[in-house]
PAMARRO-364386 format. One line per field, with one value per residue (C-alpha): residue in one letter; residue number from 0; y, z, x. Coordinates in nm, 2 decimals, m for minus. Example, Ala and Ser with C-alpha at 12.3 -4.5 7.8 and 13.67 -1.06 7.14 Angstrom:
PAMARRO-364386
residu: c(A/S);
num: c(0/1);
Y: c(m0.45/m0.11);
Z: c(0.78/0.71);
X: c(1.23/1.37);
This chain:
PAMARRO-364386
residu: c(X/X/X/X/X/X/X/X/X/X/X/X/X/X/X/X/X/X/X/X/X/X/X/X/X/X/X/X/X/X/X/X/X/X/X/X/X/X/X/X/X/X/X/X/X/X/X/X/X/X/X/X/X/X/X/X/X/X/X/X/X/X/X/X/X/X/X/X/X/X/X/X/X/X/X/X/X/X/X/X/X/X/X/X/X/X/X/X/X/X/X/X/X/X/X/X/X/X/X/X/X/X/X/X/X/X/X/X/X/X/X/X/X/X/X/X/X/X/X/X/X/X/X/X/X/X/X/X/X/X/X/X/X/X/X/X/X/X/X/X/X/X/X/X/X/X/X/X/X/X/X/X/X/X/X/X/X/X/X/X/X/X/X/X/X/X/X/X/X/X/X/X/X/X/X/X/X/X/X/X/X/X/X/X/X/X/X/X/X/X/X/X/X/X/X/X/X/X/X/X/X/X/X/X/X/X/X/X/X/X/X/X/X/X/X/X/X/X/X/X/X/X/X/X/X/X/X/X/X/X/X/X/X/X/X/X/X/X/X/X/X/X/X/X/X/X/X/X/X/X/X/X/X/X/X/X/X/X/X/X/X/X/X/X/X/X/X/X/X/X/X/X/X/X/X/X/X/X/X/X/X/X/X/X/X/X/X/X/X/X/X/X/X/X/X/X/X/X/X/X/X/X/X/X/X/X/X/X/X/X/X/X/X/X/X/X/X/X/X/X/X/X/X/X/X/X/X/X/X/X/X/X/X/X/X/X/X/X/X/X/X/X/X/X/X/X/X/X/X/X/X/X/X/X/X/X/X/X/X/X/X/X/X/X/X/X/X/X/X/X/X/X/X/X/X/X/X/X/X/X/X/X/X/X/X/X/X/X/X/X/X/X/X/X/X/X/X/X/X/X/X/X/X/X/X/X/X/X/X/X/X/X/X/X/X/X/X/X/X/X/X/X/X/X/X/X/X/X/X/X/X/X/X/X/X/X/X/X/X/X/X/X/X/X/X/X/X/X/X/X/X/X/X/X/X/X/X/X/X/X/X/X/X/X);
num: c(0/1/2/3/4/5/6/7/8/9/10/11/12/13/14/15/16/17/18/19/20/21/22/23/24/25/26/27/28/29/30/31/32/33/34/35/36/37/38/39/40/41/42/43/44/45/46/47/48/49/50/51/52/53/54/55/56/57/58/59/60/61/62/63/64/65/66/67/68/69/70/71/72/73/74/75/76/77/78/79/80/81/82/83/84/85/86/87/88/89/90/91/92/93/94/95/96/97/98/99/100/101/102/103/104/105/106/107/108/109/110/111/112/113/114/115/116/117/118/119/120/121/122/123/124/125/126/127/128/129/130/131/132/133/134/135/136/137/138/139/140/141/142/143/144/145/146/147/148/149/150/151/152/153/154/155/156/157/158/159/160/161/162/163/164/165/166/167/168/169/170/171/172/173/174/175/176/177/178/179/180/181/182/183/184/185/186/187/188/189/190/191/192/193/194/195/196/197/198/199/200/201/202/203/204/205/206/207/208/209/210/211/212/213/214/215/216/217/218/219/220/221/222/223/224/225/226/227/228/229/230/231/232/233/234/235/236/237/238/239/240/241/242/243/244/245/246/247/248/249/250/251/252/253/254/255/256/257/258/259/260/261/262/263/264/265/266/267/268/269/270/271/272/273/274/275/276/277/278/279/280/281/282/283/284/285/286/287/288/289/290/291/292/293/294/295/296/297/298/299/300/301/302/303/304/305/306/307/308/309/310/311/312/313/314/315/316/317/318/319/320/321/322/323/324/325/326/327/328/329/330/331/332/333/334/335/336/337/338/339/340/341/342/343/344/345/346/347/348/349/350/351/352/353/354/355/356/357/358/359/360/361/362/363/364/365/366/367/368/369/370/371/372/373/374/375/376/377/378/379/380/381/382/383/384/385/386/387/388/389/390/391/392/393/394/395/396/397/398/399/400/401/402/403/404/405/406/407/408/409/410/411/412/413/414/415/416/417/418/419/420/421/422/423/424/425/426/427/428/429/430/431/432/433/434/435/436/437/438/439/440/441/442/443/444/445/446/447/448/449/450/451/452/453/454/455/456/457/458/459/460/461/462/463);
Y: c(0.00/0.37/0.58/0.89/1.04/0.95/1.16/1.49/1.71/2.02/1.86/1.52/1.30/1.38/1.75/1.73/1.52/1.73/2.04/1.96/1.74/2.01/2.26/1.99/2.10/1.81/2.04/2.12/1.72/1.56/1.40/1.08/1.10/1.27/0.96/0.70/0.85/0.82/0.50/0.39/0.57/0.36/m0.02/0.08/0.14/m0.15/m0.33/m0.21/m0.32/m0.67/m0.70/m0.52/m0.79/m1.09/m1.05/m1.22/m0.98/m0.68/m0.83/m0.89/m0.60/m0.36/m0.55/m0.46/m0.11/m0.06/m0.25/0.00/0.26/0.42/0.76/1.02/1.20/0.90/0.64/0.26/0.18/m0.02/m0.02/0.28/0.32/0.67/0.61/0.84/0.93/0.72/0.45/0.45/0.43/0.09/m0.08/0.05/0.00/m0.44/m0.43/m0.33/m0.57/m0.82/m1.05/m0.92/m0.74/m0.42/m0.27/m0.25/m0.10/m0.25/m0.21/m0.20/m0.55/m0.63/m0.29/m0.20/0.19/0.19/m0.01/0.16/0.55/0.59/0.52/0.76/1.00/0.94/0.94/1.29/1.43/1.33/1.54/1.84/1.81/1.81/1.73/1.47/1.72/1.72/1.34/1.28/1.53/1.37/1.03/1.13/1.26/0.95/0.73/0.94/0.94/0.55/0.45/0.62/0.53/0.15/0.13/0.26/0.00/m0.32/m0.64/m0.64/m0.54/m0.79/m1.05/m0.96/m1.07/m0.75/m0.68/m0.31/m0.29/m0.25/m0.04/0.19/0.23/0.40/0.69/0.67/0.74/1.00/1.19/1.17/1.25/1.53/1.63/1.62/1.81/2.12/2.08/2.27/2.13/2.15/1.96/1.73/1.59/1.58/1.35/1.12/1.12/1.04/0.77/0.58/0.50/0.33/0.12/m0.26/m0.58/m0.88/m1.16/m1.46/m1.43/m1.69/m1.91/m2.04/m1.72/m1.54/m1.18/m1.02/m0.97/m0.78/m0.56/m0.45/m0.19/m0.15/m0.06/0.16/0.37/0.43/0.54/0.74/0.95/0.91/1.08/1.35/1.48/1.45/1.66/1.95/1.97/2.02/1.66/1.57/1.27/1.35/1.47/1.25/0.95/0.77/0.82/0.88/0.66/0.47/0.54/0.36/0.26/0.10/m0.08/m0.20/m0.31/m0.43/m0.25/0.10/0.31/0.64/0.88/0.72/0.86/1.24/1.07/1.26/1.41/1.68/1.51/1.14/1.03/0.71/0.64/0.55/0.30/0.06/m0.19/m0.30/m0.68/m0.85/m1.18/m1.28/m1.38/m1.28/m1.01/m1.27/m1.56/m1.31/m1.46/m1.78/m1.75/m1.57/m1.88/m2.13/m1.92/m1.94/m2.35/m2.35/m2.12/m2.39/m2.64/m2.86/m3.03/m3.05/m3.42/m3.51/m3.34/m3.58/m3.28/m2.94/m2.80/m2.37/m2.19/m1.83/m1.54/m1.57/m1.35/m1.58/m1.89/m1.90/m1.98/m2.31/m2.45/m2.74/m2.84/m2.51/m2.55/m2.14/m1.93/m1.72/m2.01/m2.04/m1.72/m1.76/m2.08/m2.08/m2.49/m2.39/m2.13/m2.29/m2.57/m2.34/m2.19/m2.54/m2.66/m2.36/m2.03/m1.80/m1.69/m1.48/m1.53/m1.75/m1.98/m2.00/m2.11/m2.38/m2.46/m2.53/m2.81/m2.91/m3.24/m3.28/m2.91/m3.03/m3.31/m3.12/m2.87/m3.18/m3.23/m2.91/m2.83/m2.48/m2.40/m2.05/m2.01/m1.77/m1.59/m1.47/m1.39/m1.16/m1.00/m0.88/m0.64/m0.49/m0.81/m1.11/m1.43/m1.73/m2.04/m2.33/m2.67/m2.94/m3.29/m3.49/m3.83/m3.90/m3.82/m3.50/m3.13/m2.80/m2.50/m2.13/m1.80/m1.48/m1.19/m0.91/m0.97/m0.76/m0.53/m0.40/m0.05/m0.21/m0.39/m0.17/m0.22/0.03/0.29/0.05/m0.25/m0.10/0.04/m0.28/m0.46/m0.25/m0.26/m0.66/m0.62/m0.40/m0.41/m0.74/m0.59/m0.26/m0.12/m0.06/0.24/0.27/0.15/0.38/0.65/0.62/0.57/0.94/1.01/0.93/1.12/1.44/1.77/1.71/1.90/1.60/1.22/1.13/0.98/0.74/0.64/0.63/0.30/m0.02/m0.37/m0.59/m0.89/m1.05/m1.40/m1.45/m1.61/m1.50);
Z: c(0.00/m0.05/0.21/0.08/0.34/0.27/m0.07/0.03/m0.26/m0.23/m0.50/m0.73/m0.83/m1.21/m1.17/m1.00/m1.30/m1.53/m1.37/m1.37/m1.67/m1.92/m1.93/m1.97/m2.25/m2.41/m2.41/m2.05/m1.99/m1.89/m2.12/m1.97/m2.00/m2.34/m2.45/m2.34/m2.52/m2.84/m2.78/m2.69/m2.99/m3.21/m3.03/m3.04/m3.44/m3.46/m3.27/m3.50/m3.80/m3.73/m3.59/m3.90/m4.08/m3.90/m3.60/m3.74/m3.51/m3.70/m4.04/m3.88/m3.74/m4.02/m4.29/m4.08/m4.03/m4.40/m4.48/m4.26/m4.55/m4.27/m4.39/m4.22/m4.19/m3.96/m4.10/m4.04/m3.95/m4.22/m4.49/m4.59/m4.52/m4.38/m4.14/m3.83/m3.54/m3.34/m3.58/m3.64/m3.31/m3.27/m3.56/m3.49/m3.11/m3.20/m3.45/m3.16/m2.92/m3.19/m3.12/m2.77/m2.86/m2.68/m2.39/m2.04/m1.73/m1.45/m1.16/m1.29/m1.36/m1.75/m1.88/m2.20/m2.25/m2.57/m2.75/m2.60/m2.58/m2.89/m3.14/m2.97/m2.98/m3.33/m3.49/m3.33/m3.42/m3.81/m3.77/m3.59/m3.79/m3.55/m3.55/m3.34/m3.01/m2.96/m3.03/m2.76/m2.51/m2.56/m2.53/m2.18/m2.04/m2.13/m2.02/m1.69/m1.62/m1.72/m1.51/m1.20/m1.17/m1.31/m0.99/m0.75/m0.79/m0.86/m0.81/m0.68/m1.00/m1.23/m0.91/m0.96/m1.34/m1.50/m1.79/m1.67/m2.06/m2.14/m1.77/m1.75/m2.08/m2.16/m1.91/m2.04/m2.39/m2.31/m2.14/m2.42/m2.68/m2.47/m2.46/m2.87/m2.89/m2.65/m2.35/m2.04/m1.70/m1.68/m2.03/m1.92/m1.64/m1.81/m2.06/m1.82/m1.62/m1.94/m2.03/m1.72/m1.79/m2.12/m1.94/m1.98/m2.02/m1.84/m1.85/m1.94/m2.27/m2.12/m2.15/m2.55/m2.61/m2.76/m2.95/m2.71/m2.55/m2.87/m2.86/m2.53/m2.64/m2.97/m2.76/m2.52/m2.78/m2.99/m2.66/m2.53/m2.85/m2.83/m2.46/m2.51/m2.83/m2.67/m2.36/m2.59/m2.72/m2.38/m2.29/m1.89/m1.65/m1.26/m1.16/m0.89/m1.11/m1.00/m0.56/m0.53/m0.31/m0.63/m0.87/m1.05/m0.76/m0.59/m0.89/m1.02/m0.71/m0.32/m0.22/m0.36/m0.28/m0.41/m0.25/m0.56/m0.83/m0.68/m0.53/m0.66/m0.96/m1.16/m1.02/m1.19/m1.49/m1.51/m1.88/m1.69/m1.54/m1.86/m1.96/m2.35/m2.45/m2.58/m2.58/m2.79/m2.50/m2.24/m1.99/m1.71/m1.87/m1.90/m1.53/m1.62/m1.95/m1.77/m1.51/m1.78/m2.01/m1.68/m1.63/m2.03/m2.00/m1.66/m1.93/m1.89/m2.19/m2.28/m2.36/m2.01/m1.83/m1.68/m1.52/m1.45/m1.15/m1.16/m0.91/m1.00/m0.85/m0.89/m1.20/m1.39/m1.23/m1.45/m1.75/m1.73/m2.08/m2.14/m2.44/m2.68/m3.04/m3.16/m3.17/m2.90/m2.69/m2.69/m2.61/m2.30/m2.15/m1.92/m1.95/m2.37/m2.31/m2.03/m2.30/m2.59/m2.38/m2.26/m2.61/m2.82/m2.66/m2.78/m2.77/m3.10/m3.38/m3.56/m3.25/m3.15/m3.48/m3.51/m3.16/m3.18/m3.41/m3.25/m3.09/m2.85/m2.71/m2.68/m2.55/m2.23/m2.25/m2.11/m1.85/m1.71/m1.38/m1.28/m0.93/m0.73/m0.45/m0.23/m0.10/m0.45/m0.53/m0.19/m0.36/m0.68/m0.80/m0.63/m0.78/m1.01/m0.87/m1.05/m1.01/m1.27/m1.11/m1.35/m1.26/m1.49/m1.56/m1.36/m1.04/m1.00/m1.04/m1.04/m1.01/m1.12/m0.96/m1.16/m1.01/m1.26/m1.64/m1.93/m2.08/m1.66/m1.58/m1.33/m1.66/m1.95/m2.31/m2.42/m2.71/m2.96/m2.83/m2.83/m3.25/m3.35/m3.22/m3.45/m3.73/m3.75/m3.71/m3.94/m4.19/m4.36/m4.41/m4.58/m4.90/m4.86/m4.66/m4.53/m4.18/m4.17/m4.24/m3.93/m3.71/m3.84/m3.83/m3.45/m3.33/m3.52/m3.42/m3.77/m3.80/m3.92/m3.88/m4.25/m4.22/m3.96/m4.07/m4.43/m4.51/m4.60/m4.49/m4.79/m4.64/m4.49/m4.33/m4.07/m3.77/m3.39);
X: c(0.00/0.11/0.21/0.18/0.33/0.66/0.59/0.79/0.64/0.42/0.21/0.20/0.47/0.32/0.41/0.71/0.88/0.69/0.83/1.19/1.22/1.00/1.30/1.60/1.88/2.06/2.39/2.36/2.36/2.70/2.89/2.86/2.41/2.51/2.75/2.44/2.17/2.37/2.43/2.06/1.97/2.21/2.14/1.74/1.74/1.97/1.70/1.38/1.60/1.68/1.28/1.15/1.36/1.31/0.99/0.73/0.47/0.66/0.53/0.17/0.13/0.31/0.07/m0.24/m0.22/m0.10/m0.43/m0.64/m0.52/m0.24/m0.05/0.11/0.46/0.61/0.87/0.84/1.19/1.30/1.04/1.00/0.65/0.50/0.23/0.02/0.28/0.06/0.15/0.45/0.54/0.35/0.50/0.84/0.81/0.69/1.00/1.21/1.14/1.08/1.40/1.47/1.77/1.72/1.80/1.63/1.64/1.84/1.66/1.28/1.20/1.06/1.10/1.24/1.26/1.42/1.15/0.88/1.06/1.25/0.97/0.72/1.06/1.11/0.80/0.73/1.02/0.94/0.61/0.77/1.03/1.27/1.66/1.87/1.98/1.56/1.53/1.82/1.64/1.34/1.51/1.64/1.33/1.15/1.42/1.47/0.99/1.01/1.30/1.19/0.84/0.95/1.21/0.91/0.68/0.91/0.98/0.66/0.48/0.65/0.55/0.17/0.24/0.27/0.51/0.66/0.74/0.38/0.20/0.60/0.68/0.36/0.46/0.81/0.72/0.46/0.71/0.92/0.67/0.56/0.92/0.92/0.59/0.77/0.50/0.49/0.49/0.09/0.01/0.34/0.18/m0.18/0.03/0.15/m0.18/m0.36/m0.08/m0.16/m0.47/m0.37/m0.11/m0.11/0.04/0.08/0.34/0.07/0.29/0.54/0.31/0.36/0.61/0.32/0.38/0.16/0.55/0.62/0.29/0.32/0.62/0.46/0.14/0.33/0.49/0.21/m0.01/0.25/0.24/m0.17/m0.13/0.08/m0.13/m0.44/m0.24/m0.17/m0.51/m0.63/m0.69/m0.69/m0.63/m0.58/m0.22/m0.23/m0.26/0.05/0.00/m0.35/m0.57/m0.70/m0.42/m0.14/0.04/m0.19/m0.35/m0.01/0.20/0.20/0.50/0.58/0.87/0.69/1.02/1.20/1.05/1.18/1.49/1.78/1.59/1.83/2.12/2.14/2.01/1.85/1.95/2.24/2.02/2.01/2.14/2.28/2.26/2.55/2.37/2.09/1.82/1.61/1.80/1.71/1.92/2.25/2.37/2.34/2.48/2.78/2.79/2.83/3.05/3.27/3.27/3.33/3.62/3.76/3.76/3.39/3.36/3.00/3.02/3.10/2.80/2.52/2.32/2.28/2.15/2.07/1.98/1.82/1.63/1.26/1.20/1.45/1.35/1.03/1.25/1.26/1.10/1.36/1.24/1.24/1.06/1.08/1.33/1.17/1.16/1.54/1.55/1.33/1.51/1.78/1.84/1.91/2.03/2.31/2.32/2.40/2.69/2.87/2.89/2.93/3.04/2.82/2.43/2.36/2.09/2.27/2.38/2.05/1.83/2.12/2.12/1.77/1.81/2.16/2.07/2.35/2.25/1.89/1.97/2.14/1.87/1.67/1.87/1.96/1.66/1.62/1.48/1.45/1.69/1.53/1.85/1.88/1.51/1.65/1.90/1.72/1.72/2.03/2.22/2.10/2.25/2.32/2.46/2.53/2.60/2.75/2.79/3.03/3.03/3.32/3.09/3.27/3.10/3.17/2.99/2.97/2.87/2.74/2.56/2.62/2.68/2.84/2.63/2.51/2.54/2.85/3.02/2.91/2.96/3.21/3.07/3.30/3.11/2.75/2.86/2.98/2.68/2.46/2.70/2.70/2.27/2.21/2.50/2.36/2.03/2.07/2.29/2.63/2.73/2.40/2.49/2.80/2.52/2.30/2.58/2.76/2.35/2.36/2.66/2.62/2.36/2.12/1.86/1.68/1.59/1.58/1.95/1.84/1.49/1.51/1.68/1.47/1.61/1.68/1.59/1.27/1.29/1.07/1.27/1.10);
């Protein structure tokens, strides 16, 4: 329950961020929040490329709205197409999350702010006609509403069975969009308070690995944008929205920490907060992945395992499907993915299509239990503990520990690492030079989006 006590604020949470977030200047940001949002930039259009590609729920969802007759001045990442700002942001928001390849937010359990912020950021700045210093302020904003409110109300909310992806990232992306649109601190918080009420999601998609998962940042972004237009046109929701006695905070979670959302506001950045992924999985495998890149690295050899035993926090504990069919599967199973790292190293596209019809890594897969350890359900979200058990055929075992992995705000990616990952998505799919172009795109002061947004993929192969 909320305490709203502990809220030290002359008036809502809603206003406060509005008030100090509507007046933020990209150049006044430090270099370090400057560097990141760059980099988000980059990884997220790296993301929508590879989805818009390759996501199955990208196709679906891209061929329905052209069918509804959509037009507008927004760009569908990778096709070319020009659709409502509204719309755009879906489709582009689904092809970002399509293959689970973008970031998230350390601390704030299931949410993805780049998939959900970055399309409601770009496809307003295409109809304001805005140029990338905007696109990065609105990107922090979003980033900084998002992550706050996200880190108040979990682990609890992702324990009720909510996706924070779908109920946060609408507030992050209406914040951004509202940023984009040049909204004052009133019509700012009438965005978010009208963006709550269009939160949802809910994490029933584990079961069968449906694209519901995928729609939920599509959905986000494309409400976020809703919210914040309907805000300037005089649109209102109540600015209490997130603390009051029948608000989001009580609807969403058991225990809320409400003084976070203010805590430290103007003097940290949570963009700093996310996280990039290096592996191609779910964020709540990387520990495990680490664990068992650690045994491989000792010298297990795959062929000698009997078992394996992992022990996870709670909110990875759930990924326990040992018997993947879909590409999305694999990505959503710790005993594969543990399995795909003792034989072969590596978790990327291409290791996991072939690891799915790699026998010998199935065949482990099968063997490999996964079980909560409630000291490390303890720990999260402060640390994600993980420990991979093997037991050879000798009788022997060994074990591994990870409670952070590469890619965490504690072991980032360097800028290098986060640009080659987008240059090895998105150089395959496009014409030559063209990748080279959004990345120059990305770290200069343009005063427009076309060199990021106007590329189409040359491929479509449906894999996730």
């Amino acid at each position: 329950m909320v305490d709203t006590a502990q809220v030290q604020l002359n008036g809502s949470l809603a206003g406060a961020l509005a008030a100090d977030l509507s007046d933020i200047r990209f150049a006044d940001l430090s270099q370090q929040t400057q560097e990141r949002a760059r980099l988000v930039l980059l990884d997220t259009v790296g993301a929508m490329l590879a989805g818009a590609a390759y996501g199955r729920s990208a196709h679906i969802v891209r061929d329905t709205m052209r069918a509804l007759g959509e037009s507008g001045p927004a760009t569908v990442v990778g096709e070319g197409l020009k659709m409502s700002a509204p719309s755009a942001a879906l489709c582009n928001g689904i092809s970002a999350h399509a293959l689970d390849l973008d970031d998230s937010h350390r601390f704030a359990a299931g949410y993805h702010p780049g998939a959900t912020v970055i399309p409601a950021v770009l496809a307003v700045a295409e109809q304001e006609r805005a140029g990338i210093s905007a696109v990065l302020e609105g990107i922090v904003v979003g980033y900084e509403v998002g992550g706050r409110i996200g880190r108040a109300i979990n682990p609890s909310h992702r324990y009720r069975g909510f996706h924070s992806t779908g109920t946060v990232g609408v507030l992050g992306a209406a914040a951004g969009a509202a940023r984009m649109l040049r909204l004052g601190p009133h019509e700012t918080a009438m965005a978010l308070a009208v963006a709550a009420s269009m939160a949802g999601g809910v994490f029933a998609f584990l079961n069968g690995l449906h694209p519901t998962k995928h729609l939920h940042a599509g959905h986000a972004a494309q409400a976020g944008v809703l919210a914040a237009l309907l805000a300037r046109n005089g649109f209102t929701g109540p600015e209490d929205v997130l603390e009051g006695p029948e608000g989001f905070f009580r609807a969403y979670s058991d225990e809320v920490r409400p003084e976070v959302v203010t805590e430290g506001l103007g003097a940290r950045t949570e963009i700093l907060s996310n996280y990039f992924k290096p592996y191609t999985a779910c964020g709540h495998g990387f520990t495990a992945i680490e664990a068992a890149l650690d045994l491989r690295r000792r010298g297990v050899e795959a062929s000698q395992i009997v078992a394996v035993e992992v022990a996870t926090y709670r909110a990875a504990s759930v990924l326990r499907n040992a018997e993947p069919q879909t590409f999305q599967e694999g990505q959503f199973s710790i005993p594969f993915l543990v399995s795909l790292c003792l034989h072969h190293g590596v978790v990327s596209i291409d290791s996991v299509r072939s690891g799915l019809s790699d026998t010998s890594v199935l065949a482990l897969a099968g063997r490999t239990r996964v079980t909560e350890e409630p000291s490390f359900t303890d720990a999260f979200p402060a640390r994600r503990p993980t420990e991979v058990v093997v037991r050879l055929a000798d009788g022997s075992s060994l074990s591994a520990v990870a409670e952070s992995a590469a890619g965490m705000p504690e072991r980032p990616l360097t800028s290098e690492q986060v640009t080659r990952k987008f240059t090895d998505l998105a150089s395959p799919l496009l014409t030559s030079g063209a990748a080279a172009e959004i990345v120059e795109t990305v770290g200069s002061d343009a005063t427009s989006v076309d060199g990021l947004l106007r590329h189409r993929v040359t491929t479509h192969e449906v894999i996730a």
